[in-house]
N, CA, C and O of each residue as an XYZ file, in Angstrom:
268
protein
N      53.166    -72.059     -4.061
C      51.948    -71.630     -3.432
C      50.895    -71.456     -4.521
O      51.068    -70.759     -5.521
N      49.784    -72.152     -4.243
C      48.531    -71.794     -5.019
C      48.434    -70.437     -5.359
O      49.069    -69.644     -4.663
N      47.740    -70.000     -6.325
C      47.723    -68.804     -7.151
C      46.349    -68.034     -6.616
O      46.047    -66.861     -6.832
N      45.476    -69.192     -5.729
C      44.508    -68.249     -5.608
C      44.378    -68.174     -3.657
O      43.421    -68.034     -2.895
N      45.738    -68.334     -3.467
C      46.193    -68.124     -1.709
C      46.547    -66.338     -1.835
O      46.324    -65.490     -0.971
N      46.843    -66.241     -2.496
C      47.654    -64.749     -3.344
C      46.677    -63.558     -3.265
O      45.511    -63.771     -3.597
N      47.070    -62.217     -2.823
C      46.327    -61.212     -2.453
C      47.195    -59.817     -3.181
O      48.352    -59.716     -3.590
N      46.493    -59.216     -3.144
C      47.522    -57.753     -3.729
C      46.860    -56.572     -2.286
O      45.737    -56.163     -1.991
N      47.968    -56.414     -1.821
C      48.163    -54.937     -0.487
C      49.121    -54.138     -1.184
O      50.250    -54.423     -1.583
N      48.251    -52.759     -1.275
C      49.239    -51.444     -1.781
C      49.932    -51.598     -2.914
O      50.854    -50.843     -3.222
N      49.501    -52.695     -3.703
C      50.221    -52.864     -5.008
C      51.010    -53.954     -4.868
O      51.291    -54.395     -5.982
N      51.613    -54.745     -3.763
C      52.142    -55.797     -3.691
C      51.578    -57.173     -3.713
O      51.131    -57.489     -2.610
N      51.427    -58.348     -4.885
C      51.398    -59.630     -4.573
C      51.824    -60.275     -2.976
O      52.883    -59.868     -2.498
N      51.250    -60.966     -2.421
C      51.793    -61.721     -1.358
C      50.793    -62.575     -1.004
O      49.735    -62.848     -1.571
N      51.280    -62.959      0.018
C      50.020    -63.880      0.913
C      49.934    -63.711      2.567
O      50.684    -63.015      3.251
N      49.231    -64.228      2.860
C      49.209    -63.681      5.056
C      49.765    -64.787      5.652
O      49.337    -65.811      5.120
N      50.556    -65.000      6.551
C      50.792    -65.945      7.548
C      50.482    -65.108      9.028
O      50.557    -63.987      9.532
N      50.147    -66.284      9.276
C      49.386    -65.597     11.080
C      51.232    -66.212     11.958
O      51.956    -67.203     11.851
N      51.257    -64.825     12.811
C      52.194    -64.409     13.889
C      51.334    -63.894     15.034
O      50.582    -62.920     15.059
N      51.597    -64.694     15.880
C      50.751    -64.186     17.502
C      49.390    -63.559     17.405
O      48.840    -62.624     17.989
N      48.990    -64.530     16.321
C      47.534    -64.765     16.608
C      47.317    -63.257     15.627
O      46.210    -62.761     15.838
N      48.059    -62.575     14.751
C      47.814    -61.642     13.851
C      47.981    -61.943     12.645
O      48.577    -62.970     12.321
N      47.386    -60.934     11.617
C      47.578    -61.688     10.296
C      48.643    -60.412      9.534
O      48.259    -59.247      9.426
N      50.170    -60.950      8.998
C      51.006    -60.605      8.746
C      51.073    -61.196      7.175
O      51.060    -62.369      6.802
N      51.150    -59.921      6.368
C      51.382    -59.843      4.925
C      53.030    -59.871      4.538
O      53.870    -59.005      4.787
N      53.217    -61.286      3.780
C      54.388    -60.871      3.402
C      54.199    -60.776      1.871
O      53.321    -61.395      1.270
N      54.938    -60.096      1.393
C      55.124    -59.311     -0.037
C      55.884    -60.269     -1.098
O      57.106    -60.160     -1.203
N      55.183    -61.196     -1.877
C      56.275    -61.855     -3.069
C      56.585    -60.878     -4.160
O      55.633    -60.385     -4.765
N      57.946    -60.504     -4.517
C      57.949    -59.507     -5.340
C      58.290    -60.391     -6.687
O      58.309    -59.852     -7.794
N      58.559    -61.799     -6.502
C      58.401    -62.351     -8.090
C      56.820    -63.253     -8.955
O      56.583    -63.912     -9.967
N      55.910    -62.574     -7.436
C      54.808    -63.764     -7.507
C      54.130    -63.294     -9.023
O      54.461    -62.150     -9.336
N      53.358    -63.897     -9.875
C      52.569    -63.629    -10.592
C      50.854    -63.716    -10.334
O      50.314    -64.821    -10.275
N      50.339    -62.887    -10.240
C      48.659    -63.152    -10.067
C      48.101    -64.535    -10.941
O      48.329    -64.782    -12.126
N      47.405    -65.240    -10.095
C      46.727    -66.172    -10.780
C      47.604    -67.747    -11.327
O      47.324    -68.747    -11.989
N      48.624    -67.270    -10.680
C      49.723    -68.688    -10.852
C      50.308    -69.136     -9.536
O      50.370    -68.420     -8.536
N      50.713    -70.326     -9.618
C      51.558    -70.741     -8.674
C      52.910    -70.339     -8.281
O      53.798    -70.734     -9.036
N      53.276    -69.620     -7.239
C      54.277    -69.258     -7.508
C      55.386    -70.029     -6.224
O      54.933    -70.793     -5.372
N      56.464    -69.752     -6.286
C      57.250    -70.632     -5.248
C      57.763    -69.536     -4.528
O      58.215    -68.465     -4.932
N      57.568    -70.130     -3.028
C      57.921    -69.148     -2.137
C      58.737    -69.507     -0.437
O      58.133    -70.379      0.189
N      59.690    -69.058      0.111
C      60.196    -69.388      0.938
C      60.222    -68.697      2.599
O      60.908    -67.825      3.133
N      59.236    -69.478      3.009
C      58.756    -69.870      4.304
C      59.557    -70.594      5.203
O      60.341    -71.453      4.798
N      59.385    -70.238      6.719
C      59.765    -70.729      7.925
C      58.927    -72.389      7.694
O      57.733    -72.275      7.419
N      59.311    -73.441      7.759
C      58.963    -74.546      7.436
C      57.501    -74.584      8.620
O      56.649    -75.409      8.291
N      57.194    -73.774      9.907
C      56.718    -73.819     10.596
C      55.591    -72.577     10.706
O      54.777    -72.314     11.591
N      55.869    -71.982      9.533
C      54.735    -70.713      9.004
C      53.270    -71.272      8.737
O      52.889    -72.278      8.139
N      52.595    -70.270      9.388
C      50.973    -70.599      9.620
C      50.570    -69.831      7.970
O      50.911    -68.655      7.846
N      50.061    -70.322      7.102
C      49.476    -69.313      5.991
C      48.189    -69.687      5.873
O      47.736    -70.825      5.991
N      47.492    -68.466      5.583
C      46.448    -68.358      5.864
C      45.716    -68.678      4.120
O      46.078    -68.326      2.997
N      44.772    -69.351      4.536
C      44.693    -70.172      3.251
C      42.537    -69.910      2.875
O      41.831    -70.359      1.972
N      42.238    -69.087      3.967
C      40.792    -69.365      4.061
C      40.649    -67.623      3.940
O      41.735    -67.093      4.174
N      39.559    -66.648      3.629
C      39.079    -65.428      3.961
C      39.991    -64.599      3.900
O      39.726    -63.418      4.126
N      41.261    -64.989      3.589
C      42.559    -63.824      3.069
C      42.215    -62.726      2.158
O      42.943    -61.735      2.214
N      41.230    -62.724      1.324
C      41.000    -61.392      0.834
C      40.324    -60.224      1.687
O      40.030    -59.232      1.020
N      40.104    -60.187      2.697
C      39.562    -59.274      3.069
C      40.204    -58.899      4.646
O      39.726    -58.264      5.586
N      41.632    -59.668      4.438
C      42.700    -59.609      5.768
C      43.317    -58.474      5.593
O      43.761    -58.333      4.454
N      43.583    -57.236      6.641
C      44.403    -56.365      6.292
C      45.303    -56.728      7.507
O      44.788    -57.277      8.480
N      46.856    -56.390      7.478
C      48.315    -56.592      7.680
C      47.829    -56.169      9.354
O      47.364    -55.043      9.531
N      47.925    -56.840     10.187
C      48.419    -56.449     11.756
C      46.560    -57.895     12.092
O      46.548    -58.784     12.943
N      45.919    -57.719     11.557
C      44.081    -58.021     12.166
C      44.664    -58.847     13.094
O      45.851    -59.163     13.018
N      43.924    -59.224     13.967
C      43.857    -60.256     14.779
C      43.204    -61.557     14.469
O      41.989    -61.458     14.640
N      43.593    -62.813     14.050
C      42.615    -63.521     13.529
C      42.368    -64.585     14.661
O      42.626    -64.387     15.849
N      41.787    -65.839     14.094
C      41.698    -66.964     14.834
C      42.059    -68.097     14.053
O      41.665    -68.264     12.899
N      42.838    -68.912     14.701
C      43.268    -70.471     14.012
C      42.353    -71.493     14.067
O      42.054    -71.958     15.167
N      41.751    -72.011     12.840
C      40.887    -72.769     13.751
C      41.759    -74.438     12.521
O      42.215    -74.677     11.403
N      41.431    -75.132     13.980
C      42.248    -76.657     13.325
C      41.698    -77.697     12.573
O      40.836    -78.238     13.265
N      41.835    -78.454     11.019
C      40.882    -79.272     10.455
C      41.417    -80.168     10.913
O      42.522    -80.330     11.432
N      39.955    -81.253     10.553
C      40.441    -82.512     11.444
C      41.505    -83.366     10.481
O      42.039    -84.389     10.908
């Protein structure tokens, strides 16, 4: 995962994947800030790749589809 998909909540590295239309923080506890780090996802996980810094854990977001 890109290094700058990467967010820090409560002290934890992670990144957001959207679940039922919410935005859900999961926590990499080996990620490093500012690097790529490798991470293991539902092959079918939505991650949120746009406005993630200012996502807090439950929001409600919207998907929107590129062409």
């Amino acid at each position: 995962m890109p290094g700058r998909v990467l967010v820090r909540r409560d002290g934890a590295l992670g990144l957001f994947i959207v679940t039922d239309n919410k935005a859900s923080f999961v926590s990499l506890p080996d990620a490093q800030a500012g690097r790529a780090n490798a991470v293991s996802l539902a092959p079918d996980a939505r991650i949120v790749i746009d406005g993630q810094y200012g996502l807090r854990d439950g929001q409600p977001v919207s998907v929107l589809k590129r062409p």
